[in-house]
N, C-alpha and C positions, 0 to 999 in steps of 0.2 A: 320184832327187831328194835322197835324201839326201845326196848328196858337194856338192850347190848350197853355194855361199858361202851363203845366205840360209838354208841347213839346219844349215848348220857353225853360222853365230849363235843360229838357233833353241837346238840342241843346247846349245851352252856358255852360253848362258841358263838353259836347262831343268834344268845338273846344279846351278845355284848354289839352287835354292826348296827348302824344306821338305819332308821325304817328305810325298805326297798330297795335294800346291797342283796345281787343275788354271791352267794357263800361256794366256791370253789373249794373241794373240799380234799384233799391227797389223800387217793387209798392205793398203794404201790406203786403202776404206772397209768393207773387214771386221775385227773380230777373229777370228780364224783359230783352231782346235784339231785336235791330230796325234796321232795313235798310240791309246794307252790313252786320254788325258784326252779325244780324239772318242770315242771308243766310250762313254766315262763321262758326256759330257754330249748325246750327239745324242738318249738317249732322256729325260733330265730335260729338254730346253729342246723337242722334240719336233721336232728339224728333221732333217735328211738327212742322214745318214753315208754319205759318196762317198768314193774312191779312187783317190788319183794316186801312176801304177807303183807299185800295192801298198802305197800307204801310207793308213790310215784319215783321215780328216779334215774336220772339217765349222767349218760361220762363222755368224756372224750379225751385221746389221749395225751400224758404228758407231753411228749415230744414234740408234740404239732398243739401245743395250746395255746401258743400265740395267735395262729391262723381264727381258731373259734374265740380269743379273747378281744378282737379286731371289734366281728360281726356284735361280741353284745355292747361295746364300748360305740359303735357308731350308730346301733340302735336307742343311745340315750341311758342304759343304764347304770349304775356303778357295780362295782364287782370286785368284791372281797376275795382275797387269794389265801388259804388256807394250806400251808408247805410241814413237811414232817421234820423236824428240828430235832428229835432226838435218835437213840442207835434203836434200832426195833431190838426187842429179847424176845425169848420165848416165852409165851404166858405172861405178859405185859402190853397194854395200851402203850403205842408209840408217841411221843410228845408230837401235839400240836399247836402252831400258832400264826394268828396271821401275820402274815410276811407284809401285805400291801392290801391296799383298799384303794383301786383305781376307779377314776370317773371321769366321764367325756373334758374336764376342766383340768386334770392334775395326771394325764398321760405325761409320762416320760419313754415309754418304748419307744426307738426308734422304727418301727416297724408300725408303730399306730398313730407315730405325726406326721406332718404336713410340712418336707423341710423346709419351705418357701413363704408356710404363715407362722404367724405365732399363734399358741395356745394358751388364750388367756380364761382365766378363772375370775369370776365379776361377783362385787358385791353392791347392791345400789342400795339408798337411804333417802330418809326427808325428815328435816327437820325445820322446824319455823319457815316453812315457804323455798326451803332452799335443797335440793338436790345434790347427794354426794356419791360419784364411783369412782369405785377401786379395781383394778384392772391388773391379775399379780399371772404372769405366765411361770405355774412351777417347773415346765423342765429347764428355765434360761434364770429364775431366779430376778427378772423384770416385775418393781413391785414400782404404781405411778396412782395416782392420786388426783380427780377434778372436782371443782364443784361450782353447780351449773343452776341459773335461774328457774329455770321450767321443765317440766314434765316434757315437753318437745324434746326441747333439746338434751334429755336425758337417753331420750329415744334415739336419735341423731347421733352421739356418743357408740349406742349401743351398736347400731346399724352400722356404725364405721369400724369398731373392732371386731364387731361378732363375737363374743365369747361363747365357750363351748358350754359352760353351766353360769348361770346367777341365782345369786341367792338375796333374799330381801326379807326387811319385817314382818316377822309373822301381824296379822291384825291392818297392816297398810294399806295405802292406794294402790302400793307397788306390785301387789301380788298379781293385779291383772295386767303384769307384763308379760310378754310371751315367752313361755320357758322358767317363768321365776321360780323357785322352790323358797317357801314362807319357812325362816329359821326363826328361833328364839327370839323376840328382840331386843332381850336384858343384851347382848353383846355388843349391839348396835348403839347402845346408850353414850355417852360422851365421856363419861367419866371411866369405864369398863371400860374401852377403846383405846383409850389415851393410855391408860393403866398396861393395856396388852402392846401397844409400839411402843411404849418406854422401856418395859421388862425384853422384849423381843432385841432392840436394837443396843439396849444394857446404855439408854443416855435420861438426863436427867428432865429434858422438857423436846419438844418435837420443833420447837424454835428452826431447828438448823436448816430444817427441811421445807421449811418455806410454809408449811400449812396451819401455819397460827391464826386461830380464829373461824374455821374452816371446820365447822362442829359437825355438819353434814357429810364431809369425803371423810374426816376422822374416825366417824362413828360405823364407815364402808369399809375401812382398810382396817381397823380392827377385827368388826364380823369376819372380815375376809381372814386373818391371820387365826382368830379363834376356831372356826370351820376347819380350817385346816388342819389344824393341829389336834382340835379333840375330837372332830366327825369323820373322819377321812384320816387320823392318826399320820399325817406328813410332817416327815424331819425337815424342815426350813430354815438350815443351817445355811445354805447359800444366799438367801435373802438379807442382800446385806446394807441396802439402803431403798430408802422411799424418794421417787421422784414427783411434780407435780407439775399437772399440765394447767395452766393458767389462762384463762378465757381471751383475753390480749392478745397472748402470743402466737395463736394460730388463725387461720386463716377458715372461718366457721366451713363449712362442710352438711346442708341438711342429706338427710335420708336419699329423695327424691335424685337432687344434686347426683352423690354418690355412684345413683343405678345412669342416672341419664348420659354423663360422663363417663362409663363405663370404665370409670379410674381405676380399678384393681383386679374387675372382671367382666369378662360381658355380658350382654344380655339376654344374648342365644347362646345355644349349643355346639353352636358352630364354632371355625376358626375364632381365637383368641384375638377379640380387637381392644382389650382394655388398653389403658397408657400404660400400665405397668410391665407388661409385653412388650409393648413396641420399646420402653427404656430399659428393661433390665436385661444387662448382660456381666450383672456381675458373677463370679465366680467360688463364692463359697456361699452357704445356707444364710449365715449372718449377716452379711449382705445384702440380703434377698428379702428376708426381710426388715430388716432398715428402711431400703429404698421404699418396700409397700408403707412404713409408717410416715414418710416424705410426703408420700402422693398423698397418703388422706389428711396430713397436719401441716399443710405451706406453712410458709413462717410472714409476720407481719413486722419484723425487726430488719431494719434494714444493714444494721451492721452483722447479722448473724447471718442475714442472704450475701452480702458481700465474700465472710469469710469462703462459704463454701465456691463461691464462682471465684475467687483468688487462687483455689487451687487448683480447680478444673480451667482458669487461665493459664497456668502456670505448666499443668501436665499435655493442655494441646500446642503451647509453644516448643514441647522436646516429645514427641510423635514414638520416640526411640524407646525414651525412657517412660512413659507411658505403657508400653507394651511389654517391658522387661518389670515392671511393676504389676501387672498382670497376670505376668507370667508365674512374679515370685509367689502371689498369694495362692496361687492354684495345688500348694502343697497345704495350704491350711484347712484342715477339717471343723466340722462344727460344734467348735469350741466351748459355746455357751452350754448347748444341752447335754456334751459329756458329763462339763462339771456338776452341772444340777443333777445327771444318776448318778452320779461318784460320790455327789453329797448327802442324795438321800438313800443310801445304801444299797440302792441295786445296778450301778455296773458291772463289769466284768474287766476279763483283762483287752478284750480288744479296744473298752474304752481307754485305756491306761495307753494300748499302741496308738491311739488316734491323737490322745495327747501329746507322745513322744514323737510322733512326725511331723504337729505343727508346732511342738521347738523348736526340731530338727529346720522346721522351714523358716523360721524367726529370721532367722542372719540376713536370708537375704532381702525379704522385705523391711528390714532397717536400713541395709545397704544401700537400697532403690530409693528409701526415704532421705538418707544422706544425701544423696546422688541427686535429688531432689531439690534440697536445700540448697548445696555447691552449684546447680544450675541458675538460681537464682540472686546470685552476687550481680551487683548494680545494681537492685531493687530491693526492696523489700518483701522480706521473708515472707509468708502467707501463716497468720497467727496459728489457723488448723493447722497447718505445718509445725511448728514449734510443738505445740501440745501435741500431737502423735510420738513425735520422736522424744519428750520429754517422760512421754506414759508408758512407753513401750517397753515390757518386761520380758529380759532374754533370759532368763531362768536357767543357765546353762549346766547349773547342781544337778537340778532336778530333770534336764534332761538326759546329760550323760548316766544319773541313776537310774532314770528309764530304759537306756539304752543298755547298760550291762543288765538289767532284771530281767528284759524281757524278751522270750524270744521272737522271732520272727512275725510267726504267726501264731496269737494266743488263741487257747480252745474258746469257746462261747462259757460254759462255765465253768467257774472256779473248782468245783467241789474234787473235776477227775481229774486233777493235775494237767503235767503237760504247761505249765505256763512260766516256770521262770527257768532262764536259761541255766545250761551246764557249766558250773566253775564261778557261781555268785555265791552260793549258799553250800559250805563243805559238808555240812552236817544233812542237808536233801541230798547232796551226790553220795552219799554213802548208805542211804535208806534207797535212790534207786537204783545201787549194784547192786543191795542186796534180792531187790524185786526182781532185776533184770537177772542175777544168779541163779534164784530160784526159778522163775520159768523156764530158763534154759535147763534148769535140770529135769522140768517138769518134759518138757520135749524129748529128753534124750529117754528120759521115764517109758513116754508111749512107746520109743523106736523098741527098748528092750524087750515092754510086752508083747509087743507085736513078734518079736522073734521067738520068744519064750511059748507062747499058747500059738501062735501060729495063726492067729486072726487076724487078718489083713487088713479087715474095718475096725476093727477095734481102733476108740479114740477117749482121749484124757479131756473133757470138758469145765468149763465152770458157768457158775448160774451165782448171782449174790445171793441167790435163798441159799443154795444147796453146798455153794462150794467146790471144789475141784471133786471132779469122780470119772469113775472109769466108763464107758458106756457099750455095752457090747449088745448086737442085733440080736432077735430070737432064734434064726439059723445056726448062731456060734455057741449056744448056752451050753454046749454039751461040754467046750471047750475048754470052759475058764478050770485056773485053781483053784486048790481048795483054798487058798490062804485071802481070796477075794468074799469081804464083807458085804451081803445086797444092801444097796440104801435107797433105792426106789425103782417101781418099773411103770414101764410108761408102755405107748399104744407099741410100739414097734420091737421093744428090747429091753434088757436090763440096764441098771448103773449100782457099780461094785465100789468102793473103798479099800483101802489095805493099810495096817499101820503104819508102813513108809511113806505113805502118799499124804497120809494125815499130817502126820508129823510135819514135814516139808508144807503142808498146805496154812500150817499152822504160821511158818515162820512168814510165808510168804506174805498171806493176808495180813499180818503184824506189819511188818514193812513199809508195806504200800497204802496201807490206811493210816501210818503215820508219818508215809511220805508225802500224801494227798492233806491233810491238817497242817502239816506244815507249808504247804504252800499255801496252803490255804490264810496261814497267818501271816505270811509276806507281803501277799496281795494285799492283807489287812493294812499292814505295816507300809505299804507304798499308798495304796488308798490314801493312808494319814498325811505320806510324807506330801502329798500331792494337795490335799487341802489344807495344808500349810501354808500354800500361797495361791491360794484360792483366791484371795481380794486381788494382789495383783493379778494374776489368770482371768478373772472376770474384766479389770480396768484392761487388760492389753485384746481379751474379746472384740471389748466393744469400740477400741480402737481399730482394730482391721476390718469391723463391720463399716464405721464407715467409710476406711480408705477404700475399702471395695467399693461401695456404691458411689464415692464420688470416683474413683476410675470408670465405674462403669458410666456414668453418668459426661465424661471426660469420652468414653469410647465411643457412644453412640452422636455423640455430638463433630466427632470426628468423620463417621461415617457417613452422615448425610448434611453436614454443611450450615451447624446450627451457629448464630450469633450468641454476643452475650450480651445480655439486657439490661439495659438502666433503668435502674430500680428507683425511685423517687420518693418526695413525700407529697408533692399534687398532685393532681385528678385526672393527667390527661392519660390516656393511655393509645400509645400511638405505635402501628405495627404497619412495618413495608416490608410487602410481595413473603405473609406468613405463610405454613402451610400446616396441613394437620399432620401432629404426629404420627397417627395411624395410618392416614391411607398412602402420608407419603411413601411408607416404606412400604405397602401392601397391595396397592395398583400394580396390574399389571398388562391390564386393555388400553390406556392412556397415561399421557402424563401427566400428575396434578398440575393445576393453576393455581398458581401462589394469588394472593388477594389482598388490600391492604385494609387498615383500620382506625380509624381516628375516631374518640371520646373522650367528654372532656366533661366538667359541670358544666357548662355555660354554652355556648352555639351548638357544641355537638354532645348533648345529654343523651339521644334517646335514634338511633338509627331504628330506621323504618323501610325493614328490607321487602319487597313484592318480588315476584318471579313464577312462573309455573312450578309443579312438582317435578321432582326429580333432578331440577335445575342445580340444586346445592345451595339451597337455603339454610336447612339445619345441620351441614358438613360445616356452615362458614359461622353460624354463632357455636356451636360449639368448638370449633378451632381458635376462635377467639377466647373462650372462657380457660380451654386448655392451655394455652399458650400464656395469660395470666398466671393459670394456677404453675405451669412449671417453672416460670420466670419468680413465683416466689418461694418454691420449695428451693430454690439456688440450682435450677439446672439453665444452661444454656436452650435456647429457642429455636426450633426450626421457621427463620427468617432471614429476609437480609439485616436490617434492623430491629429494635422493637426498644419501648420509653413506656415503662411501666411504673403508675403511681398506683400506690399501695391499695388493693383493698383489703377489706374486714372483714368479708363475706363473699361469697359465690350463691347466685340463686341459678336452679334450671328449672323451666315447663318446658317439659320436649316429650313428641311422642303420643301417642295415645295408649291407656291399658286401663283394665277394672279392675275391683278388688272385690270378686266374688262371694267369698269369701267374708266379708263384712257386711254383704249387701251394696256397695257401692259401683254405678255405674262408671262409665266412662269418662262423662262430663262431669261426676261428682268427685271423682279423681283428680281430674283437672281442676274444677275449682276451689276444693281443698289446698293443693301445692300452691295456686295463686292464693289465696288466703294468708296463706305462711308469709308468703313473699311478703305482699301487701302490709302483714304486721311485725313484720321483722329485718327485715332492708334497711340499710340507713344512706346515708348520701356517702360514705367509703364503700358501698357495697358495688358489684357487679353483676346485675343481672338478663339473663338470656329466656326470654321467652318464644316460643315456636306456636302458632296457629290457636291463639285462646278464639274459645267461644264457637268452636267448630263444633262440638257436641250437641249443640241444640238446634233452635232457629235461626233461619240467617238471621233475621232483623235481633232476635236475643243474642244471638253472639258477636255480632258488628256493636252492638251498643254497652255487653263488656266488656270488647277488646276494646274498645275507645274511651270508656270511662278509666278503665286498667292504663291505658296507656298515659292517659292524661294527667291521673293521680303517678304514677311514676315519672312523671316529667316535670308537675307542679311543685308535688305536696313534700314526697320521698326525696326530690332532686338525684336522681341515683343515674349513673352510666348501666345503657340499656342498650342490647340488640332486640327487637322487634320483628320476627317475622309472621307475616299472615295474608292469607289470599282474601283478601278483605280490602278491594281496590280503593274503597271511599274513603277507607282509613290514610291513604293518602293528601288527604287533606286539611290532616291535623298540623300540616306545616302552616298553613294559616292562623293556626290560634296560639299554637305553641312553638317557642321562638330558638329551643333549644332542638327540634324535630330536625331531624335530616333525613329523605328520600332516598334509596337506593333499590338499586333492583340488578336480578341475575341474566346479563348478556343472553340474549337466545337469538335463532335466525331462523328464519322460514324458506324453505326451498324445495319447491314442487309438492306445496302442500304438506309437507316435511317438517319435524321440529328437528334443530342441531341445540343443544347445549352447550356452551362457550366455556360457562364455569365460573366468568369472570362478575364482579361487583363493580356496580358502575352508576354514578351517582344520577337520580331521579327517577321519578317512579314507573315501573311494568305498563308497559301499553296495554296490553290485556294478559288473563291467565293462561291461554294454551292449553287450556283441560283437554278439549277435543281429541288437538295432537296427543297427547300423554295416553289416552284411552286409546287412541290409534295403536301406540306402541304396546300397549297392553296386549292387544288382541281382538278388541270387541266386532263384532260385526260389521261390514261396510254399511248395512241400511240400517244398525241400529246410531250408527255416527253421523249419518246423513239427516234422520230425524231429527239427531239432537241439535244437527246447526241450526235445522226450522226452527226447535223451542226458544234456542239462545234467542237469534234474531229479534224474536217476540218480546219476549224478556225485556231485553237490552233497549226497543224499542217503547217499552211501557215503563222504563225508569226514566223517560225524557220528557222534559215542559216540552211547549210549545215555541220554545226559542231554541232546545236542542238542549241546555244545559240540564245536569245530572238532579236530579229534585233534591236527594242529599243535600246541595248546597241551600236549599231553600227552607232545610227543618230547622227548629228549632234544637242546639245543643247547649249542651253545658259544660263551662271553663269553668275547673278546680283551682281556686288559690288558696293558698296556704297562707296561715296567719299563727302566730305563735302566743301561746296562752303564757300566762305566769311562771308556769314549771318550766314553759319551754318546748312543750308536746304539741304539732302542728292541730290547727283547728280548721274546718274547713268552712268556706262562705264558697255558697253556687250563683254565678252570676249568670242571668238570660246572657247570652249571644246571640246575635246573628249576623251573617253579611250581608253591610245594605250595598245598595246596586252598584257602586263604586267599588265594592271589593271590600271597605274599611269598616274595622271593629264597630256596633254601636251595640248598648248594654244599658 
């Protein structure tokens, strides 16, 4: 088989793809797979690995190839599409060629994305110390740009968008990132880079775009654009501008952060408790995701968090028009990734109808936007307001030409006609009377025969191999005329011909094969007319992506009664009676207890929360970090108030988990993330630490959380919640001046713990373990022992005056002293307190 002409094309097909593209290959109505790529996909798609002379190979069919193009595309592969592009003849190889080279990073089928994320394609780089990625989603045509100090935060990057494929220099450090594929790294180079966005965006220097100098994200978004185009052969005609995420302007975000926050997803299986859940109700794809790019990039500009809360002030003062605003987007379809298949050759015509119903829907969300604006006389306008209704493009040409081309409901593909409406095109209306003509004669064909030979089953069929023919059972053979030609027999019967039938068969297939090309070149011809204004289509997209997310944003703040937050440039951050996003809207046993917040650099640096388990210790720092983080993505707060000074960062240690996987236990995990913190915090940072130093020995983890906490109180100066069942640690309000004690409301009755919920300043009387294992379930005599041991315990950490020995060790006060560069230095001074209570060192 291999020496077949049809093997020889295979073959010279097969050497031109990407090492490890498996090769979809069109043989009629299968795609067809040979050699290794069958043995690689018959057990991912679950179907039969068969062999002819020796050679492995298995199909599946056209029709349902999306369903098995899912399963290799989510398995990580890429996969070449191999389509029949010319007329089959007799005794000729039919033209082949690939159509498409899909891969986990450059899906546009709607049927293999994720309307809700984006799908981004990464390319990461290092050059002179410094870290560059490129982040380009082909089916939305989103091409952005960072560049980033350290390998961390390279990681941190990665972890927050996820991309589906990265690609890095072959020879790098980079290659031992997870998922990376080592490309070339002449593309990666600066001057090749530079060469490929200049020739790509047709301008003379990358000035405009903000990334001058920037030799490492330069040398990313090149790779990325050359990958593209010559490994993966993608048209990126809609990629029409490069953005750049600049290290200032966001709001850092580590990995850990990310998971412990459960900002875009959670961390079970379970019910959906990310924030992105409990905020998103917006109502088109582009929206959706917008808003997830909010949550994971807050902004650090205060006049850029302003504009957004100007409009979401503006849409909860008219309730009316809010909802009529709502309403009107809910005809816009998802705009962004029609136009990316439209652009790179594989839509259809229902992407053309998805376009013509969100022009169709245009009016009235201008209207609403209007209506918007007019409600805002005696104030001032809201800037975002101006610039949506300034960008906003009603394309009204190019809708009404959608609307006479197209009908109703267009077929899925272009090739069998059926898609442009009756009375557009005189010259198609005249090619399908003649089809329509001819079949009807073809009908009234069968009625004759059937009265003529008297065969009551006899029927007129067609097949695209064979063509129309007569088809009569083997009961009737006796029957036919002579003047019927055999042209094949099958298991059941014959099939006959006759020069009249030919003839007529002849005109008929003419007709409609060049009724179908000719629509086919309409569709082309509308295609064109349609990315003709592609750049406005793209700019008036990503205007509705965000009036959607700031309505929705508007809506849910509507719903449960959020504040709007002053945004600052000091340190304090001070929140009255806030609540958590999540559980406020997702309790349904009680009602949450709102709780307040005060931090600042100075008296209140560093809360130091105590409480038993289950009390809502780490509900209440991570409500506070949330509540930051949405107050500077520009969403309103679930609080009565809230006076938010800016930070630069979010830290979390929350939780316990391992990383098997690496080798890393529990506590190695944990003191990893504090690691991070410890060398990357600055005094605009916010960070939330939950129960350090619980992985090991008491006395070893009382004495990192006390050093952790003291070096973030000192050295860092950083706004800190602190939780930990670590009751001595309550004592650091004596040596550190910025410390504040708090602990979680409980009460005791009839041996009972209740839960209050509430924060309440000074420290936990004790932890209530006992109770908490009570409620567990544990045994009455296994609970009863353990008061004995506590007793003991509790009694063997006391002098002989009663007080805690704790207070009698020796610790060490961190201060902070600042070298020549300016990089804190640390001096340890003895402590201790003498009998009066006062400092002596």
């Amino acid at each position: 088989m291999s020496d077949t002409p049809m093997m020889q094309q295979y073959l010279s097909i097969r050497r031109g793809l990407p090492p490890g593209t498996l090769l979809l290959f069109r043989l009629g109505d299968f795609y067809e797979l040979f050699m290794e790529d069958a043995a690689t996909a018959a057990d991912l798609l679950n179907v039969a690995l068969t062999k002819r002379n020796g050679m492995p190979m298995c199909g599946v069919p056209f029709h349902s190839a999306e369903t098995y193009l899912a399963k290799l595309i989510k398995a990580g592969h890429r996969v070449a599409i191999c389509d029949q592009v010319g007329v089959p003849q007799p005794g000729r190889i039919v033209e082949r060629q690939i159509t498409q080279i899909i891969s986990p990073g450059t899906v546009n089928d709607v049927q293999l994305l994720e309307a809700a994320r984006p799908n981004y394609f990464a390319a990461a780089n290092v050059k002179k110390g410094r870290f560059g990625l490129a982040l380009l989603d082909v089916s939305t045509g989103e091409f952005r740009v960072t560049e980033l100090g350290d390998e961390a935060a390279l990681k941190d990057e990665l972890a927050r968008f996820g991309p589906s494929e990265l690609i890095v220099p072959e020879g790098s450090l980079l290659e031992a990132l997870p998922g990376a594929i080592a490309y070339d790294a002449y593309p990666f180079e600066h001057h090749h880079a530079d060469d490929c966005l200049r020739e790509h965006f047709a301008v003379q220097s990358l000035t405009a775009f903000g990334c001058d100098g920037q030799v490492a994200a330069v040398g990313a978004a090149g790779a990325a654009l050359h990958y593209l185009k010559h490994q993966l052969r993608r048209p990126l005609g809609h990629v029409r501008t490069l953005g750049v995420f600049l290290s200032d302007e966001h709001v850092a975000l580590d990995h850990a952060t990310q998971q412990n926050l459960e900002l875009v997803q959670p961390r079970s299986s379970g019910p959906d408790t990310s924030l992105l859940h409990a905020l998103n109700r917006t109502v088109t794809p582009m929206g959706t995701r917008l808003l997830r790019l909010w949550i994971l990039k807050p902004l650090r500009d205060r006049t850029a968090i302003a504009q957004r809360l100007d409009v979401l002030q503006l849409l909860l003062e008219h309730p009316f028009l809010l909802d009529a605003c709502r309403e009107s987007l809910r005809g816009i379809r998802d705009v962004e990734r029609t136009l990316g298949r439209l652009s790179q050759g594989t839509g259809n015509g229902r992407d053309l109808a998805v376009l013509r119903g969100s022009l169709e829907a245009l009016p009235k969300v201008a209207d609403q936007l209007a209506a918007l604006r007019q409600s805002s006389l005696g104030q001032a306008v809201p800037a975002m307001l101006e610039e949506f209704q300034g960008g906003l493009a009603l394309l009204p040409e190019l809708r009404d030409c959608l609307r006479r081309a197209l009908v109703d409901e267009p077929p899925v593909t272009v090739r069998e006609g059926g898609l442009i409406r009756p009375g557009y095109h005189a010259g198609l209306d005249e090619l399908r009377a003649a089809t329509d003509h001819g079949k009807a004669w073809i009908a009234s064909l069968q009625q004759r025969e059937i009265e003529r030979t008297g065969i009551r089953s006899l029927k007129i069929r067609y097949t695209s191999v064979f063509g129309y023919f007569i088809e009569v059972t083997k009961a009737n053979l006796s029957a036919i005329p002579d003047d019927y030609v055999r042209k094949q027999t099958t298991v059941n019967g014959e099939r006959f011909i006759t020069p009249e039938l030919k003839e007529v068969e002849g005109k008929i297939l003419g007709a409609e094969e060049r009724s179908h090309a000719l629509e086919s070149e309409l569709f082309t011809g509308l295609r064109d007319r349609v990315l003709a204004d592609l750049e406005e289509m793209q700019r008036t997209a990503a205007i509705l992506a965000r009036f959607d997310a700031l309505c929705s944003l508007a809506e849910t703040a509507r719903l449960y009664g959020y504040c709007r937050p002053v945004i600052t440039a000091g340190d304090g951050i001070a929140i009255e009676d806030g609540r958590h996003p999540v559980l406020d809207q997702n309790l349904t046993t009680e009602k949450f207890v709102p709780n307040d917040c005060l931090l600042d650099a100075q008296e209140n640096r560093l809360m130091l929360i105590t409480g038993p388990n289950m009390a809502g210790k780490s509900t209440y720092i991570r409500q506070v970090a949330l509540l930051v983080l949405m107050a500077q993505m520009g969403s309103f707060v679930p609080a009565r108030s809230a006076e938010i000074g800016l930070v630069d960062r979010i830290f979390t240690r929350v939780g316990a988990s391992d990383d098997l996987g690496r080798g890393l236990s529990t506590f190695m995990v944990e003191m990893n993330e504090t690691a991070n913190i410890i060398h990357n915090a600055t005094g605009r940072s916010l960070v939330i630490l939950d129960e350090i130093g619980r992985g090991t020995s008491t006395f070893d983890g009382l004495s990192i959380a006390w050093s952790v906490a003291e070096y973030l109180h000192d050295v860092l100066r950083v706004r800190a919640l602190f939780a930990t069942h670590y009751h001595e640690m309550t004592e650091l309000t004596a040596v550190c001046s910025g410390v504040k004690n708090y602990n979680v409301a409980v009460r005791e009755w009839n041996d009972q713990i209740i839960f209050l919920r509430k924060i309440q300043p000074g420290p936990a009387d004790k932890s209530y373990g006992i109770q908490v294992a009570r409620l567990a379930g544990l045994p009455a005599a296994v609970l009863e022992r353990a008061k004995e041991i506590l007793m003991n315990l509790e009694a063997s950490e006391l002098n002989a005056q009663g007080r805690p020995r704790l207070a009698e060790a020796k610790v060490f006060k961190t201060r902070a002293k600042r070298s020549e560069e300016g990089r804190p230095q640390l001096s340890l001074l003895d402590y201790r307190p003498n009998d009066e209570g006062k400092q002596s060192g």
